[in-house]
C-alpha positions in Angstrom: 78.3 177.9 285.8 78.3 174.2 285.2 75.0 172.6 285.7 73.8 170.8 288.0 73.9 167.5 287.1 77.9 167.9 285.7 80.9 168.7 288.0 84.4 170.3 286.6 87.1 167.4 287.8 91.0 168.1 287.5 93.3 165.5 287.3 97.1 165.7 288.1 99.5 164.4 285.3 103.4 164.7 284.2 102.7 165.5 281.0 101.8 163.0 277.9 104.7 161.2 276.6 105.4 158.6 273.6 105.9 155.2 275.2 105.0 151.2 273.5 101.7 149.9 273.2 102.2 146.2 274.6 99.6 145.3 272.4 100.6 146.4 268.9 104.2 147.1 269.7 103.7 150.7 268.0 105.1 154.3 269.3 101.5 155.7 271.0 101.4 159.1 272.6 100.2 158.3 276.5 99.7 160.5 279.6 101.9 159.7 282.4 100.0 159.2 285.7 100.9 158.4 289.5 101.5 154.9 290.1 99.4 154.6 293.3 97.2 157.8 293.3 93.4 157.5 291.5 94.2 159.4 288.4 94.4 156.6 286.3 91.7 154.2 287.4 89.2 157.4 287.2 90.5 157.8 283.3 89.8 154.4 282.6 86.2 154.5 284.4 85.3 157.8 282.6 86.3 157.4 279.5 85.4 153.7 279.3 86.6 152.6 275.4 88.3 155.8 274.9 90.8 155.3 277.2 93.7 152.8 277.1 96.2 151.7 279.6 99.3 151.1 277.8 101.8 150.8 280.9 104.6 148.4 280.3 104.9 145.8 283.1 108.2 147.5 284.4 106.7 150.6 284.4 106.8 152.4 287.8 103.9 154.9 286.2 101.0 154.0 284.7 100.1 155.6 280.8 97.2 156.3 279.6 96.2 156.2 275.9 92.9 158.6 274.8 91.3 158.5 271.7 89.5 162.0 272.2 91.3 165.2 272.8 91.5 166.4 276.5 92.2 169.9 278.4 95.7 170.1 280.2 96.4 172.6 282.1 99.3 173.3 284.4 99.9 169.5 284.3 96.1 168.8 284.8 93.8 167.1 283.2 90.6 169.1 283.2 87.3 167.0 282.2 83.8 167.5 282.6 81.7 164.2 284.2 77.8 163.6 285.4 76.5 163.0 288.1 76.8 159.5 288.1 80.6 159.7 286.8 80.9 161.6 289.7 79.7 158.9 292.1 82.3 156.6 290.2 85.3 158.7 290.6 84.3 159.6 294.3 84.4 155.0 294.7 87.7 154.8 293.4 89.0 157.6 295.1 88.0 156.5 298.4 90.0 153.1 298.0 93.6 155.1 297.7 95.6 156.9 299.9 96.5 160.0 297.7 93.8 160.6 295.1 95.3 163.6 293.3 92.0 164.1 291.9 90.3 167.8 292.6 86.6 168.8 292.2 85.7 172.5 291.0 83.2 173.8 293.5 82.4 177.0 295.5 84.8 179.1 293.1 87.8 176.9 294.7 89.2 173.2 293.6 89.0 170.8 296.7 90.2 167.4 296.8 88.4 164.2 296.8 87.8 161.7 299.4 90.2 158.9 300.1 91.2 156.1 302.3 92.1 158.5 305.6 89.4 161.3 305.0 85.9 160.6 303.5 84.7 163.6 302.4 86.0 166.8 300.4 89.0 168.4 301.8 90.6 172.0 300.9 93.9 171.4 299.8 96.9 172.1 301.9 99.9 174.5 300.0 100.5 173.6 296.5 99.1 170.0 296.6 96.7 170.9 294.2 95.7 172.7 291.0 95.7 177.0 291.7 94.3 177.9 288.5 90.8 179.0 288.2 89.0 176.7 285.3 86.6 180.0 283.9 86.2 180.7 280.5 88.7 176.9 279.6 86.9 174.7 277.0 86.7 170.9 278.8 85.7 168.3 277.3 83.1 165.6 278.7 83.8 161.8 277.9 79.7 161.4 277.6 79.2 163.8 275.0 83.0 164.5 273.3 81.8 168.0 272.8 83.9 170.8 274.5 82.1 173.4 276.1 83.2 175.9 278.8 83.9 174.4 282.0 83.2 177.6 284.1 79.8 179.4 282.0 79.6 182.9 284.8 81.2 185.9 284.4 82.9 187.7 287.0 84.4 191.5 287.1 87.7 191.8 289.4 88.2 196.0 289.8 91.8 197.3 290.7 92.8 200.6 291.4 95.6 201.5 293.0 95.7 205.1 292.8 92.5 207.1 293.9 93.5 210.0 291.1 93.4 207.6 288.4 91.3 205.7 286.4 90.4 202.1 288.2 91.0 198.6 285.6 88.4 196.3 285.6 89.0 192.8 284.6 86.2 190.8 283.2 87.0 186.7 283.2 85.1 183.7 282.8 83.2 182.5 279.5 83.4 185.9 277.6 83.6 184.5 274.3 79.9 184.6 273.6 80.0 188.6 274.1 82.6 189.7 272.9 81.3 192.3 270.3 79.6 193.7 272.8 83.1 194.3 274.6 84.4 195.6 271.7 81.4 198.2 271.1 82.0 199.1 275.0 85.3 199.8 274.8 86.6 196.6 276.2 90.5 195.0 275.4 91.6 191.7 275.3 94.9 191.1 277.1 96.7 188.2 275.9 99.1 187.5 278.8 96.3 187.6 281.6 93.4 186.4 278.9 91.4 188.2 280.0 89.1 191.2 279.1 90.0 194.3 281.1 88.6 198.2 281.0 89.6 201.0 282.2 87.6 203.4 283.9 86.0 205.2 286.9 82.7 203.4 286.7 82.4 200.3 284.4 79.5 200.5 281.3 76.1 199.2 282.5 75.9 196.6 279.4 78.8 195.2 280.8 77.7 195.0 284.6 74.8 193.0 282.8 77.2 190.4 281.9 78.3 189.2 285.9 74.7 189.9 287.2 73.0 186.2 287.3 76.5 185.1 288.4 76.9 187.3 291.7 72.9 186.4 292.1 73.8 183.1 292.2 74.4 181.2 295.6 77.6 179.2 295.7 76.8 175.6 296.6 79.4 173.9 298.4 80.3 169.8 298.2 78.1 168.0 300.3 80.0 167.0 303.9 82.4 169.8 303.0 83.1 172.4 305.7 83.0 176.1 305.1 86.3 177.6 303.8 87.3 179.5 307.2 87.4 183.5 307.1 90.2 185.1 308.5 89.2 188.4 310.0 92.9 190.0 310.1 96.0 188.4 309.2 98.3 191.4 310.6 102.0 189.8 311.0 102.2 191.3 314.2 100.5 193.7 316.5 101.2 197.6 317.3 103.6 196.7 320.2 105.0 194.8 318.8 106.1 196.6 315.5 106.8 199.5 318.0 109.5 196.5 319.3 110.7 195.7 315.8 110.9 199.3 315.1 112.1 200.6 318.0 109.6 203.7 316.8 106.6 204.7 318.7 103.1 203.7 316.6 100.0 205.8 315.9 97.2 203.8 316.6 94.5 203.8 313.8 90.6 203.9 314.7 88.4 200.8 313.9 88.4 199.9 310.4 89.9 197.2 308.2 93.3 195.5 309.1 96.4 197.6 308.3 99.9 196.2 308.2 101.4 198.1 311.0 104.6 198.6 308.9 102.7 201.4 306.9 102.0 203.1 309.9 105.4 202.7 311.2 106.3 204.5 307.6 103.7 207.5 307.8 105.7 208.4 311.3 109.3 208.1 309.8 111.4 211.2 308.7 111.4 211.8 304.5 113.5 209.1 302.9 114.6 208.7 299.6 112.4 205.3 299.4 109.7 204.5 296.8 106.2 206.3 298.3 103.3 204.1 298.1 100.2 205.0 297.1 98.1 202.9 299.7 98.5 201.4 302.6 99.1 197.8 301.7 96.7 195.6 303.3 98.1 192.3 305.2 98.3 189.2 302.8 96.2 186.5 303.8 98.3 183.7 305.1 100.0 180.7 303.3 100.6 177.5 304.8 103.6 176.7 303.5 104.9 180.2 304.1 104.2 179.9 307.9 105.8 176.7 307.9 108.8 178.3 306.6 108.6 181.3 309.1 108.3 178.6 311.9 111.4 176.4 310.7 113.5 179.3 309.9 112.5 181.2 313.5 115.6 180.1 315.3 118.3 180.4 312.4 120.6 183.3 312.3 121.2 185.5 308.4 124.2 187.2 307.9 123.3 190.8 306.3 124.1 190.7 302.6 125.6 193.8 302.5 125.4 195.9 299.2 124.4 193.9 296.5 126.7 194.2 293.0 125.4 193.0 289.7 127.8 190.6 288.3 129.1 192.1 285.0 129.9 190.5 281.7 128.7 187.2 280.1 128.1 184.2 282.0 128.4 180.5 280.3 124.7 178.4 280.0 125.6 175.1 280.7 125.0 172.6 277.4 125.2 168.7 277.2 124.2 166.5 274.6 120.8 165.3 275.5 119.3 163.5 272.7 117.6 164.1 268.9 114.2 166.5 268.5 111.8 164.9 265.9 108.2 166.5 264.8 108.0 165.6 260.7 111.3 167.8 259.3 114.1 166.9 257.1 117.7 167.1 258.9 118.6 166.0 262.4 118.5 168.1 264.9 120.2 167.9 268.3 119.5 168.8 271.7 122.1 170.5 274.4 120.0 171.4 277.3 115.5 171.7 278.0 113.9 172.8 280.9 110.2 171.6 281.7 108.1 173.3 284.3 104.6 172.0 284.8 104.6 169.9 281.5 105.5 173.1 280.0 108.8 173.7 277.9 110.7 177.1 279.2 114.2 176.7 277.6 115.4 174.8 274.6 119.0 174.6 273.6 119.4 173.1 269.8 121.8 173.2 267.1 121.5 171.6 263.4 120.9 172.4 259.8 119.1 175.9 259.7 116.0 175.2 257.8 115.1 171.8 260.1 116.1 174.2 263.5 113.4 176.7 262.0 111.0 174.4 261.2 111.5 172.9 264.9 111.3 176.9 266.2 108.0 177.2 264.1 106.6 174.0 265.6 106.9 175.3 269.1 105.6 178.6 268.3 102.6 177.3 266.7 101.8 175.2 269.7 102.7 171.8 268.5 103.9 169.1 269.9 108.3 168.2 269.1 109.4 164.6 270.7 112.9 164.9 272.2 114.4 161.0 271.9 116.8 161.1 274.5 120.0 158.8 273.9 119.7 157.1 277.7 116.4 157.4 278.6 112.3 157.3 277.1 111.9 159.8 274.4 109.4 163.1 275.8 107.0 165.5 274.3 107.9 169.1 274.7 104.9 171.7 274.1 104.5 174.8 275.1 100.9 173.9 276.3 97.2 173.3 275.2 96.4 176.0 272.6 99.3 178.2 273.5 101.4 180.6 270.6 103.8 182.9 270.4 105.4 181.9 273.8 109.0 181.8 273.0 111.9 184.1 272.0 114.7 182.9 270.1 118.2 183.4 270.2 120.0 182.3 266.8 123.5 182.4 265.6 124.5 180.6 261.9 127.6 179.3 261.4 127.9 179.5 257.0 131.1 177.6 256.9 129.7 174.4 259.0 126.3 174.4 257.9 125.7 174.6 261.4 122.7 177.2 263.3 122.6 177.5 267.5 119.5 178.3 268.6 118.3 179.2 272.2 114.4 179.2 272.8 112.7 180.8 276.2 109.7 181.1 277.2 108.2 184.2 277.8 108.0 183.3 281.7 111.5 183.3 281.3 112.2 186.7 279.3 109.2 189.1 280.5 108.6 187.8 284.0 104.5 189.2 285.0 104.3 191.0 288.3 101.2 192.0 287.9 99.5 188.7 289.2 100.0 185.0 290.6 103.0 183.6 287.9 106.0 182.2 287.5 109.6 183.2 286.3 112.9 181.5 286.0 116.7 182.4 286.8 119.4 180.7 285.7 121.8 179.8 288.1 124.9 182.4 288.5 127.1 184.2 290.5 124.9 187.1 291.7 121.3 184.9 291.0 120.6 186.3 295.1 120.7 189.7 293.9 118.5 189.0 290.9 116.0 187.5 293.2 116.4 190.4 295.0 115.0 192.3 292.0 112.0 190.5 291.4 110.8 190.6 294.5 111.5 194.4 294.7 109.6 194.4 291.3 106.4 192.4 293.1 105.4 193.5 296.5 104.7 197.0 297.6 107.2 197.1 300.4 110.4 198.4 300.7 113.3 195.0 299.8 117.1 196.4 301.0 120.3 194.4 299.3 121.0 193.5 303.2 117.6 191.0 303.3 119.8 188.6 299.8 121.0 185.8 302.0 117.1 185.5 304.0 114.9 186.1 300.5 117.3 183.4 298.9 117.2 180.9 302.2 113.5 181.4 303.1 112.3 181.4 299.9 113.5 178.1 299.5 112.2 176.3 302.6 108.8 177.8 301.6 109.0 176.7 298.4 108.8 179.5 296.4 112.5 179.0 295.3 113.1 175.5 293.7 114.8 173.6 291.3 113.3 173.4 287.6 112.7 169.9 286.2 116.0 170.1 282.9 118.6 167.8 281.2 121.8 168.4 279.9 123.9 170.5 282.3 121.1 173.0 282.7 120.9 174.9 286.1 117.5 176.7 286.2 115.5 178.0 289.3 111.9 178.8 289.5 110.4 181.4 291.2 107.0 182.1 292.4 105.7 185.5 291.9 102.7 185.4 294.8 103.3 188.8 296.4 101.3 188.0 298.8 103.2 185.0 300.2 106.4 187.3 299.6 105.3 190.2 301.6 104.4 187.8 304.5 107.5 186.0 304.3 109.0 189.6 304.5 107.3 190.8 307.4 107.4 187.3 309.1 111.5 188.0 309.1 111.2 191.3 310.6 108.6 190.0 313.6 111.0 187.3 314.3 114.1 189.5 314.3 115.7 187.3 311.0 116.1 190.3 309.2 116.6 194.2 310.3 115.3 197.6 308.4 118.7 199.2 308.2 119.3 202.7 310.4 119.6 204.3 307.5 115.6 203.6 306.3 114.6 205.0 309.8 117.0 207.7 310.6 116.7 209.1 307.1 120.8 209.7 306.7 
């Protein structure tokens, strides 16, 4: 863990860009902050000489110049401060309305004080920063030295089948051991990064490893409340899934909350449906997602009806955006980028092959490429701090012009992870419904029927985990959330409000 005296701080960003230095009139790379949040007053204060403010006078954001390097993650900033830094950002924060500054603390990120509230708030939806900060190397603006922000271990174990093996997932600031990982038996899995075994009990040496961690009592912010424990977050009760169902229910003895739709299940004839191996367990709740549930409780879906997979090749929209620069010979033009997060998922570019490949390698390598767009500021596309490999290509030379296409996408895009909290993308098309359809089949472990298109596609929206991807140049590109937990309950939400219907079929068997 951090110590005492230092507290992990996250600040929210979109993304560093080249701008003007008023002062020397030169081309500076700048991170661009919120015009009336704290962000970049708290730069300024921590980083004292380090930091520059190079904001033109028309700007409507403010740009910030550092001289040291600096952790982003997500489109956060991610520093380490002292105690008394800590007293200075908390000042400044308190003097603004929206602070969009978070503090690391109790294995959670919570938001500072501000104008309205003044002390340490949880944060509400996706207001804030979701990732967890273990095992990332911060910097600190006293020292300049990076060092892991999050020093415990912890050991996550899933097992999903009682007949097999369980996976245990080691995270946090395994760099130190890992020899003794490898000796155990331990792999290192790149898309998760983290450490993972598998198992029915885990080695003792590596138990070792998370022991003065789970020892350890969590302190919590001073002033700051308890997170509150929900005991059962069961969509609805026995009655009234028996209503929903229109199927008598089995009532379970005492023991921990079970979705009632399982039951419902065990008591159905054999259908030709996926069998689960356990009974899921109810997905705690998400604020947005019950926001959704509530807005959407009175509005009326039309059954999809049998979904069919549109067939043949579909046009990507392409428009001339601007010139991609990043020291190669050859110009190189731009017909389309998508940017999620300060992260580059799609790239459309066409030029002389050898400067396309040497943009292609850039990206790959985890540099930075500017795009100068022709009616706008120029931007920096990356595919994020200390990230490689990310992107597939998609290449066709034309000999006789002198001319190579290529398509990059992100790996987000291509090999979508259902394994865990992420992210995909879907291009917009004639049947994208159905191919939302399929990922959330793909992520939660109850049944999804082709009738449910229209309310996955609608609800998912209003709840937000359905939305428009930040792109240029004619690009239509969706993202998707892949939190199965905020799926199922927008799922089972539909059913308890009568939105959507199991079809006969799934309870009569036929």
């Amino acid at each position: 863990m951090a110590a005492e005296n230092e507290a992990i701080i996250a600040l929210h960003t979109y993304g560093s860009h080249r701008v003007v230095d008023p002062r020397t009139h030169q081309q500076v790379s700048a991170y661009k902050m919120g015009y009336t949040d704290a962000t970049a007053e708290v730069l300024l204060t921590v980083y004292g000489t380090q930091a520059h403010d190079v904001s033109s006078p028309q700007a409507a954001y403010r740009y910030i110049q550092l001289d040291m390097p600096v952790t982003v993650r997500y489109g956060y900033l991610v520093l380490k401060i002292t105690a008394p830094q800590l007293a200075q950002v908390e000042a400044i924060t308190r003097r603004r309305l929206r602070p969009a500054t978070y503090r690391w603390q109790a294995e959670q990120w919570w938001e500072f004080p501000n104008d309205r509230q003044g002390a340490y708030s949880e944060i509400a939806g996706r207001s804030g920063p979701s990732f967890n900060p273990a095992g990332l190397l911060v910097t600190s603006p006293t020292t300049q030295e990076k060092t892991a922000a999050v020093s415990s271990i912890s050991i996550e174990r899933s097992q999903h089948d009682p007949n097999k093996p369980a996976w245990w997932w080691i995270t946090g600031d395994t760099y130190p051991h890992r020899e003794l990982l490898k000796g155990q038996g331990a792999k290192f899995s790149g898309r998760r990064k983290a450490w993972y075994w598998v198992g029915w009990e885990l080695p003792s040496a590596i138990q070792q490893l998370a022991t003065p961690a789970t020892n350890e009592s969590k302190p919590i912010p001073q002033n700051l409340p308890p997170p509150t424990i929900q005991i059962s977050d069961d969509p609805c009760s026995l009655e009234e899934a028996a209503a929903i169902l229109g199927l008598p229910l089995k009532k379970e003895p005492p023991g921990p909350a079970i979705n009632p739709l399982w039951t419902a299940r065990q008591n159905m004839p054999a259908t030709p449906l996926e069998v689960m191996d356990t009974p899921p367990l109810a997905p705690p709740k998400n604020e947005q997602v019950e926001q959704a549930l509530e807005t959407i409780k009175h509005r009326q879906f039309k059954p999809s009806g049998t979904a069919v997979p549109h067939k043949g090749l579909i046009p990507i929209g392409q428009q001339y955006v601007g010139e991609l620069t990043g020291s190669v010979t050859g110009h190189v033009y731009c017909f389309g980028y998508a940017v999620h997060e300060g992260v580059l998922v799609y790239l459309n570019m066409g030029g002389p092959r050898m400067a396309v490949e040497a943009i292609r390698a850039k990206l790959s390598k985890g540099d930075i490429v500017n795009l100068v767009q022709w009616d706008g500021p120029a931007i920096e596309l990356t595919a994020g701090e200390n990230q490689t490999g990310m992107y597939t290509d998609f290449m066709q030379h034309i000999p006789e012009a002198k001319f190579t296409s290529c398509i990059l996408a992100h790996e987000w895009v291509v090999a979508p992870n259902y394994g865990g909290k992420s992210t995909t993308f879907m291009f917009h098309t004639p049947d994208e419904q159905t191919k939302l359809k399929h990922h959330v089949h793909e992520l939660v472990k109850v049944p999804v029927f082709d009738a449910w298109v229209s309310y996955l596609w609608e609800a998912g929206q209003v709840a937000m985990l359905v939305r428009k991807t930040r792109t240029g140049g004619a690009i239509d590109l969706w993202t998707i959330d892949l939190d199965a937990d905020a799926w199922t309950r927008l799922i089972t939400g539909g059913l308890e409000q009568r939105a959507i219907m199991l079809p006969m079929e799934s309870i009569t068997g036929v």
